[in-house]
C-alpha positions in Angstrom: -44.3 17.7 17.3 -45.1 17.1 21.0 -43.4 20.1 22.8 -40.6 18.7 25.1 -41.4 14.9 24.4 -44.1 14.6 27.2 -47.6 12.7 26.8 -50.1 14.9 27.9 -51.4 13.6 31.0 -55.2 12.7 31.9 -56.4 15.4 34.1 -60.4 16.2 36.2 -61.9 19.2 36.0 -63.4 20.0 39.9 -66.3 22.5 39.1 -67.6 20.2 36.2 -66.6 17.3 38.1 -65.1 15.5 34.3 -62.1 14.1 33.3 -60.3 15.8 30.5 -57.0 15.8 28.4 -55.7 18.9 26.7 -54.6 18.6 23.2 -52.9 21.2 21.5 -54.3 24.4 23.8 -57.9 22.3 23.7 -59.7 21.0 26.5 -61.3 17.4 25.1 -63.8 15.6 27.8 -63.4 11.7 27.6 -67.1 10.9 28.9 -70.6 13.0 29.2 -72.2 14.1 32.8 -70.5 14.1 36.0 -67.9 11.6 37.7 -66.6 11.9 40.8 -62.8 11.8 41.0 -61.4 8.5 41.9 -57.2 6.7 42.0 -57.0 5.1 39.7 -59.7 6.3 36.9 -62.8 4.8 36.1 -62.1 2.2 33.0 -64.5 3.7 30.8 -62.7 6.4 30.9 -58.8 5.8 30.8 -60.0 3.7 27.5 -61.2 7.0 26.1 -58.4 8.5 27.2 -56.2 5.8 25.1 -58.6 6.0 21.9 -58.1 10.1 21.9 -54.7 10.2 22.6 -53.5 7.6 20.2 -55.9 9.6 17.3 -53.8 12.6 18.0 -50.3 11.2 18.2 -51.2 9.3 14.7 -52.3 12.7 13.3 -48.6 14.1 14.3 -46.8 11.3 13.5 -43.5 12.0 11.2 -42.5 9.5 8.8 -39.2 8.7 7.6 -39.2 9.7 4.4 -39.0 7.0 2.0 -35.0 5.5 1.1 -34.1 4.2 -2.4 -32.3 1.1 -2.3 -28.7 1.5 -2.5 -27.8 -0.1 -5.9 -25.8 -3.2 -6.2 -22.5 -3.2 -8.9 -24.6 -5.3 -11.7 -27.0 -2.3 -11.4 -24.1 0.2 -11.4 -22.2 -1.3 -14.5 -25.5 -1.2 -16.3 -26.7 2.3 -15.6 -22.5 2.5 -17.0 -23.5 0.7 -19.7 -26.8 2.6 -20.7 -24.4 5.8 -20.6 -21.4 5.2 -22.8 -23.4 3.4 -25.2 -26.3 6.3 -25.5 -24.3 9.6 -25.0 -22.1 11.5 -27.5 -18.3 10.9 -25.5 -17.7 7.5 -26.8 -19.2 8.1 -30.3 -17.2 9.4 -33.6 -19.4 10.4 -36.7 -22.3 8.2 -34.7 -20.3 5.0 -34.5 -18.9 4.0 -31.1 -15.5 4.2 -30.7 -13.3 1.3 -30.0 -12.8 2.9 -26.3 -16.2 1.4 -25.9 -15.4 -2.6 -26.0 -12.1 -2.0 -24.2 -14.9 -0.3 -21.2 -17.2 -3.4 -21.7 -14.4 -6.0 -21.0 -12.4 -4.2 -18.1 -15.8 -3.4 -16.3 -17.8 -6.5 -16.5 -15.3 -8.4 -15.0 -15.7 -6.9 -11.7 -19.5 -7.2 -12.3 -19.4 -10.6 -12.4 -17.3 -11.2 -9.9 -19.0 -8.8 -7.0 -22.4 -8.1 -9.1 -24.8 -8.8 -5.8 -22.6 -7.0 -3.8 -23.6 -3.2 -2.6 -21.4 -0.7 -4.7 -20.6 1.3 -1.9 -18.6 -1.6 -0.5 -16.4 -1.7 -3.8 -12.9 -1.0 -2.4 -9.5 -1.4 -3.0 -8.7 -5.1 -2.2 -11.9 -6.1 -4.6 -10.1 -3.8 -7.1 -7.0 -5.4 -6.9 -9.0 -9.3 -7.2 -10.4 -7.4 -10.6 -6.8 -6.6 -11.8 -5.3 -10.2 -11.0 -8.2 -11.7 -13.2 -6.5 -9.4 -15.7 -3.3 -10.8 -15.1 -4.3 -14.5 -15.3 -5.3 -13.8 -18.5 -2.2 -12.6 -19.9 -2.4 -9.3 -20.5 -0.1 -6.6 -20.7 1.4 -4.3 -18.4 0.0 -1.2 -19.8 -3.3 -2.9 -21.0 -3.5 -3.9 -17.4 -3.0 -0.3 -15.8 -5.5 1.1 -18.6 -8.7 -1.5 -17.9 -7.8 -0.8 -14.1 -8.2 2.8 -14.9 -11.8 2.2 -17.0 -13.0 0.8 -13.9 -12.1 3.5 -11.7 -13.9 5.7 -14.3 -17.3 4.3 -13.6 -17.0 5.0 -10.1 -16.0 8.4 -10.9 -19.0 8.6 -13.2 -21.5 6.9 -10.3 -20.1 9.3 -7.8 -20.8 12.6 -9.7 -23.3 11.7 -12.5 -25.8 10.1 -10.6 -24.8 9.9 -7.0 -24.9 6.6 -6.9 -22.2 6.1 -4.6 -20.2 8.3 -2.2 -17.6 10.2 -3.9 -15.0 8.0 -0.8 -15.3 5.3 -2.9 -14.0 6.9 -6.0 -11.3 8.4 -4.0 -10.2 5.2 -2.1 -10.0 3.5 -5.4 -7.9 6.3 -7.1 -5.1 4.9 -4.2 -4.5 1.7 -6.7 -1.4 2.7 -8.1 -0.4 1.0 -11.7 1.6 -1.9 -11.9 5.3 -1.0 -12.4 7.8 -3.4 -14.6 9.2 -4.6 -11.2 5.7 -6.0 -10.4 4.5 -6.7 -13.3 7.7 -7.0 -16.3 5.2 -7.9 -19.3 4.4 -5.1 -20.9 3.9 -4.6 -24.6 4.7 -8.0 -27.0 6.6 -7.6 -30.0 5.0 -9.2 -32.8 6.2 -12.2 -34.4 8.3 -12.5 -37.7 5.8 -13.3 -40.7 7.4 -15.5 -43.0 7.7 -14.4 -46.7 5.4 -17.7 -48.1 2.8 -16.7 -45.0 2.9 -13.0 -46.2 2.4 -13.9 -49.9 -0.5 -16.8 -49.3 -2.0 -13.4 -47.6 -1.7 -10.6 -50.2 -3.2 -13.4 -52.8 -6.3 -13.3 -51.0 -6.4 -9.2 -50.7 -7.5 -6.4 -53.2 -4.6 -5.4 -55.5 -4.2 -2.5 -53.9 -4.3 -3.7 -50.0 -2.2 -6.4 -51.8 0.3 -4.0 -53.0 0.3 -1.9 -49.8 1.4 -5.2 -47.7 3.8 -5.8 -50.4 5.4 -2.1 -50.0 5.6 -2.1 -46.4 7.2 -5.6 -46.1 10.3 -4.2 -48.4 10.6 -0.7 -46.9 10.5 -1.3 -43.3 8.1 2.0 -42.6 5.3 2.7 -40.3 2.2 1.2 -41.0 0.4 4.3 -41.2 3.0 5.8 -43.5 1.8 3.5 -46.5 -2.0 4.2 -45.2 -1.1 7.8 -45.9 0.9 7.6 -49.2 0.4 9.0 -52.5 1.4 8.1 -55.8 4.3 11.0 -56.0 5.7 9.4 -52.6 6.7 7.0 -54.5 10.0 5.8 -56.8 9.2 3.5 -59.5 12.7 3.6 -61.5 14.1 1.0 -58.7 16.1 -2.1 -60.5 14.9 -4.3 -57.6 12.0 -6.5 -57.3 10.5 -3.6 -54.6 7.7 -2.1 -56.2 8.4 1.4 -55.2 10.7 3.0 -51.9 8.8 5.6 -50.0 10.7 9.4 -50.6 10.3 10.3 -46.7 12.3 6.8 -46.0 15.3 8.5 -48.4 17.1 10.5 -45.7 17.7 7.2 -43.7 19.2 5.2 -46.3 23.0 6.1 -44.6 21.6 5.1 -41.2 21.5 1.3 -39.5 18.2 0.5 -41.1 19.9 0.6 -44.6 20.3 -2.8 -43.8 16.6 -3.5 -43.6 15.7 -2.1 -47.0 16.9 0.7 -47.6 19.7 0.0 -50.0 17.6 0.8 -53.1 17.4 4.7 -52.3 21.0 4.9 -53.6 20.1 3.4 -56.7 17.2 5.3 -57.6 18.7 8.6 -56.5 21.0 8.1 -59.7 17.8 7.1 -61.9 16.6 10.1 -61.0 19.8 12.3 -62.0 20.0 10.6 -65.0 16.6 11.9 -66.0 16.0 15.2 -68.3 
């Protein structure tokens, strides 16, 4: 580092009658024998003044150390990609979970629509094209506000994982609120009606027991994951109606407004099962 920014100067030494230039406490001559001072310097030597000094500024010379290039949001959703498909958080008994797709179709999206673009420069307006896309499609309310979310999680990841971006961006995108049902009224569909000829052309095709499962829950009216979890003794089987059985944790809402939905066997079975020894 050159002390105080200045160029040492060429100089003449009068006893030896040479011209000189002081590097770093040293005295370097810039010809042999004796030369008697002129204005402006002989050539010979102002050119070996030039060769010298430029050798020791080169010598000093700091570089900038070298900058990796900032990665684009193709790069960034890859790296993304590379992580939730090789680490353990989106795995269950070493399958990927389902969490994984839903990731793959909120976040490429906004890699294909600002892929070439720095990630740094991923704000909130270019969040907000993202989430229309989502809306032209016809999606939900709350599928909406989750795939928005997904995306903001791979900033998240970029900004304290890898430090990839600055952790700003994470926190200016964290300032998209969700859509509300003013916004946005769609949220969750119902489901349409199956027909019973629809429902039976389907259970033909099924294993008896799938078959008979479908059957079940079409009569009853319970939660799907109440026949996934049934056993044999949940079961009535003394019922005089074409249902094949009427699930026992259903029974305390036979006097309720969904007795009209299937529940008017319980009564009749309930006196089967008095009349039993």
């Amino acid at each position: 580092m050159i002390q105080g920014r200045r160029i040492p100067r060429l100089s003449y030494h009068k006893s030896n009658q040479r011209y000189y230039v002081t590097l770093d406490g040293r005295e370097h001559y810039l010809h042999e024998g004796r030369l008697p001072r002129s204005d402006p310097p002989p050539p010979p030597v102002r050119a070996e003044y030039d060769r010298t000094l430029s050798r020791w500024l080169a010598a000093r010379a700091v570089l900038p150390e070298p900058v990796e290039p900032e990665p684009n949001l193709d790069e960034l959703w890859q790296g993304y990609l590379a992580y939730i498909e090789g680490g353990l958080k989106y795995k269950k008994k070493g399958k990927p979970t389902t969490e994984v797709q839903l990731i793959k179709d909120a976040c490429r999206v906004a890699a294909r629509l600002f892929g070439t673009e720095p990630a740094r420069d991923f704000g909130t307006q270019k969040l907000e094209a993202v989430r229309a896309v989502f809306i032209e499609r016809g999606w939900t309310r709350e599928t909406i506000n989750k795939a928005v979310h997904r995306v903001k999680r791979m900033f998240r990841w970029a900004a304290y994982c890898d430090d990839l971006v600055p952790e700003s961006v994470w926190r200016k995108l964290q300032t998209v609120a969700d859509l509300t049902r003013d916004e946005y009224p769609h949220g969750n569909r119902e489901g349409a009606p199956v027909d019973d000829g629809v429902l039976e052309a389907t259970a033909a095709l099924l294993p008896a027991n799938l078959a008979a499962m479908v059957r079940a829950h079409r009569k009853i009216g319970c939660r799907a994951q109440e026949i996934c979890v049934a056993r044999t003794c949940d079961f009535d089987f003394h019922a005089d109606d074409d249902a094949s059985a009427v699930l026992h944790s259903r029974a305390k809402y036979a006097e309720t407004p969904e007795a009209e939905h299937g529940f008017e066997l319980w009564e009749d079975s309930r006196q089967v099962h008095k009349d039993q020894p």
